[in-house]
DSSP file (Angstrom, degrees, kcal/mol; ACC not computed):
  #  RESIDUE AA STRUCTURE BP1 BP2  ACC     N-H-->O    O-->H-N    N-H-->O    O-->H-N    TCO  KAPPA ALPHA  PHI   PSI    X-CA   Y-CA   Z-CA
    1    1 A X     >        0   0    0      0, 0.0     4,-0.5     0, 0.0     5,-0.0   0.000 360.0 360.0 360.0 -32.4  100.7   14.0   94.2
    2    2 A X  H  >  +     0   0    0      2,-0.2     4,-1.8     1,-0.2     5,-0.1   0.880 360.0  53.4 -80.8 -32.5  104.2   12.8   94.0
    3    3 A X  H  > S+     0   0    0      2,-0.2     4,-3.6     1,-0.2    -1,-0.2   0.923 111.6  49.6 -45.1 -47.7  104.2   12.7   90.3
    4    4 A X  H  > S+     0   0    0      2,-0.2     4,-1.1     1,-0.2    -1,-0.2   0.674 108.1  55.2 -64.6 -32.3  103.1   16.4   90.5
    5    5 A X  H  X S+     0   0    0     -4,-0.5     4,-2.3     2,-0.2     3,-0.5   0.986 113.5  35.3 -91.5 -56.2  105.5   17.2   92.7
    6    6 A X  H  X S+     0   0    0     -4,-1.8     4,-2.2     2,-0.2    -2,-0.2   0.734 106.1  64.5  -8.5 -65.5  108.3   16.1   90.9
    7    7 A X  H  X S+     0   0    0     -4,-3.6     4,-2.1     1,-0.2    -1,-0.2   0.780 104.5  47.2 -54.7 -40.4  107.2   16.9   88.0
    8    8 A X  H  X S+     0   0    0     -4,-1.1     4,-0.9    -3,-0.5    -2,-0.2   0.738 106.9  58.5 -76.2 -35.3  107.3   20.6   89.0
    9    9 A X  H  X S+     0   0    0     -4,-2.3     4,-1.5     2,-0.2    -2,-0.2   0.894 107.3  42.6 -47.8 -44.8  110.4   20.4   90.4
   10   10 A X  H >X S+     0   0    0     -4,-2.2     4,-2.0     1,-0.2     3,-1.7   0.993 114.1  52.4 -57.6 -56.2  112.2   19.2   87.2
   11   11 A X  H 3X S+     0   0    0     -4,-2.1     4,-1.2     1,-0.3     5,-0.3   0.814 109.6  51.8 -62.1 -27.0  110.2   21.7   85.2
   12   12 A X  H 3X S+     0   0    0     -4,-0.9     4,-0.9     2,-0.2    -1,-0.3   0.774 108.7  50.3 -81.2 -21.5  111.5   24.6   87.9
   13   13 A X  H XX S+     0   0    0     -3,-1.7     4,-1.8    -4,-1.5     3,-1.3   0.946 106.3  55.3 -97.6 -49.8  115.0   23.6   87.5
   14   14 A X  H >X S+     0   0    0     -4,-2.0     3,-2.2     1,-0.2     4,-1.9   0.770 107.2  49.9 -40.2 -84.8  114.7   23.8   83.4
   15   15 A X  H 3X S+     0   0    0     -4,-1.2     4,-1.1     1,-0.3    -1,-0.2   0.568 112.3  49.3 -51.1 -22.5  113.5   27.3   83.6
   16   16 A X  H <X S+     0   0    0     -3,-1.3     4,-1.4    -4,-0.9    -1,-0.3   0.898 113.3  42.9 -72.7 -34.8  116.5   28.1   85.8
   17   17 A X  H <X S+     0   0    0     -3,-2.2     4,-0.8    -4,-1.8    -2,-0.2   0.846 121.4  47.9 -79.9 -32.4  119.0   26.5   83.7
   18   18 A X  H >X S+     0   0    0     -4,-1.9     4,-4.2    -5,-0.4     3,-1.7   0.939 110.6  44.8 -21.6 -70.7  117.1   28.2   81.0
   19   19 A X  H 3X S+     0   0    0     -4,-1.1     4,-1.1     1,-0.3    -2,-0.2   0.790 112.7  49.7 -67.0 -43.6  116.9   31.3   82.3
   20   20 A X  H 3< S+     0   0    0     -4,-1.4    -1,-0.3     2,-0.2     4,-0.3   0.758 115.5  50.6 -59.2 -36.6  120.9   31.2   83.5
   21   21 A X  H <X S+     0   0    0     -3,-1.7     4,-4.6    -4,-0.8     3,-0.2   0.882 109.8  51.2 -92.5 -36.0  121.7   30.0   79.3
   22   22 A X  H  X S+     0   0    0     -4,-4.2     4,-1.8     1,-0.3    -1,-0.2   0.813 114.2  40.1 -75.6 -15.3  119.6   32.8   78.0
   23   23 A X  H  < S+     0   0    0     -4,-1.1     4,-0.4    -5,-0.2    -1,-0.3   0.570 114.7  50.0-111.9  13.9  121.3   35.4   79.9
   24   24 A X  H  > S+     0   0    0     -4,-0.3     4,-2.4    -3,-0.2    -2,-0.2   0.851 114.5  48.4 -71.3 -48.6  124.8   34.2   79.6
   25   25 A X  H  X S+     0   0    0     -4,-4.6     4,-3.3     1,-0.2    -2,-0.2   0.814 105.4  53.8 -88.8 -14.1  124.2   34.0   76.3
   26   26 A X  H  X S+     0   0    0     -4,-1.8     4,-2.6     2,-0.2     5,-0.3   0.777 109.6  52.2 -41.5 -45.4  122.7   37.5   75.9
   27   27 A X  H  > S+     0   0    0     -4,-0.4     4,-3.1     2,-0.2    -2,-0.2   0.982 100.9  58.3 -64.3 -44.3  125.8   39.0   77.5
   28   28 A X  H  X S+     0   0    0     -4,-2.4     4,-3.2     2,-0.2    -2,-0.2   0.955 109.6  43.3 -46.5 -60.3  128.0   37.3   75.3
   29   29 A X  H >X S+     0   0    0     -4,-3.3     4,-2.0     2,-0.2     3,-0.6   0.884 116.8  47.7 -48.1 -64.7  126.2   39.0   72.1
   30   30 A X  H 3X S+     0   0    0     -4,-2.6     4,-2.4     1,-0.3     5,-0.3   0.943 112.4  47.1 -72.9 -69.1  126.1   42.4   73.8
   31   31 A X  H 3X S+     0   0    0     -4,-3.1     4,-2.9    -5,-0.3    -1,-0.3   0.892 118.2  43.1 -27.8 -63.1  129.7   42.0   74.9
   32   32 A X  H <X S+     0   0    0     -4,-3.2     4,-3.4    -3,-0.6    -2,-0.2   0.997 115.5  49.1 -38.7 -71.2  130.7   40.8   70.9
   33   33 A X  H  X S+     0   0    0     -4,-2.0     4,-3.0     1,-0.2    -2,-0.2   0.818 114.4  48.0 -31.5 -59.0  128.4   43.6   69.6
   34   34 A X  H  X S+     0   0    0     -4,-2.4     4,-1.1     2,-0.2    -1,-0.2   0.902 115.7  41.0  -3.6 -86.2  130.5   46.0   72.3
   35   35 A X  H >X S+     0   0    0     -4,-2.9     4,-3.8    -5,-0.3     3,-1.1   0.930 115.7  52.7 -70.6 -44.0  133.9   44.9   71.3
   36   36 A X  H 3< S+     0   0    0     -4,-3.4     4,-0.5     1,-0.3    -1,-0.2   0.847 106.8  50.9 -29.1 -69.9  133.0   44.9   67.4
   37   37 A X  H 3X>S+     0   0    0     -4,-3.0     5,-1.4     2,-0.2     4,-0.9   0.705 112.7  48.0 -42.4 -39.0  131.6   48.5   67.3
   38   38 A X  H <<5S+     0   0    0     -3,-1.1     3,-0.3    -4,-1.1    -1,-0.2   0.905 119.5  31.3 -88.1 -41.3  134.5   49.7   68.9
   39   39 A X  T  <5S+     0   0    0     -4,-3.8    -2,-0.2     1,-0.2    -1,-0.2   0.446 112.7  62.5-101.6  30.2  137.2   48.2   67.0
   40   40 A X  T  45S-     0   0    0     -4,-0.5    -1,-0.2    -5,-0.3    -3,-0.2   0.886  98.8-147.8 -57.5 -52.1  135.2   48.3   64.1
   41   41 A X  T  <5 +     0   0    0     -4,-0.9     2,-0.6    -3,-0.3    -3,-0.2   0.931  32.0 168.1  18.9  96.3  135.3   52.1   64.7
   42   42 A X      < -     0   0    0     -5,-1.4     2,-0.3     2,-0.0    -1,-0.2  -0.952  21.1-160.9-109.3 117.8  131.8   52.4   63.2
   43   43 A X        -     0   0    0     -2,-0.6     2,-0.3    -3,-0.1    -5,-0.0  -0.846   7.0-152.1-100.4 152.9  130.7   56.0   64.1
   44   44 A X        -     0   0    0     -2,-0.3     2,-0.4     2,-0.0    -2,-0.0  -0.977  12.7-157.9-127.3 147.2  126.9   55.9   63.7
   45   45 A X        -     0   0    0     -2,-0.3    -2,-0.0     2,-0.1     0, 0.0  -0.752   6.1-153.3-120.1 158.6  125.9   60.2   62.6
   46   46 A X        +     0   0    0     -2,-0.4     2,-0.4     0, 0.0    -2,-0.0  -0.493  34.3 150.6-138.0  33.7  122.5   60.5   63.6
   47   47 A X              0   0    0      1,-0.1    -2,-0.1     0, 0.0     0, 0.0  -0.864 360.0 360.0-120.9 151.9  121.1   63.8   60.8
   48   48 A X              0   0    0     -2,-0.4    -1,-0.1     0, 0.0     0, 0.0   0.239 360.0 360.0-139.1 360.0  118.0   64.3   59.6
């Protein structure tokens, strides 16, 4: 029972520190992507 218990605690704190790495690091790209596009100036025309 104590193994078990444990065990599920470590596993609950990986999938928070997980969870915390994948959306830091998500922002970061969307933030890069952001600043790129704008001082890229990349106009995107949209006709069809």
């Amino acid at each position: 029972m104590i193994i078990t218990t444990n065990a599920g605690a470590r596993l609950n704190k990986y999938l928070q520190s997980f969870l915390a790495a994948m959306l830091t690091l998500t922002g970061t790209a969307a933030l890069g992507l952001t600043l790129g596009w704008f001082l890229g100036g990349i106009s995107v025309n949209f006709r069809f």
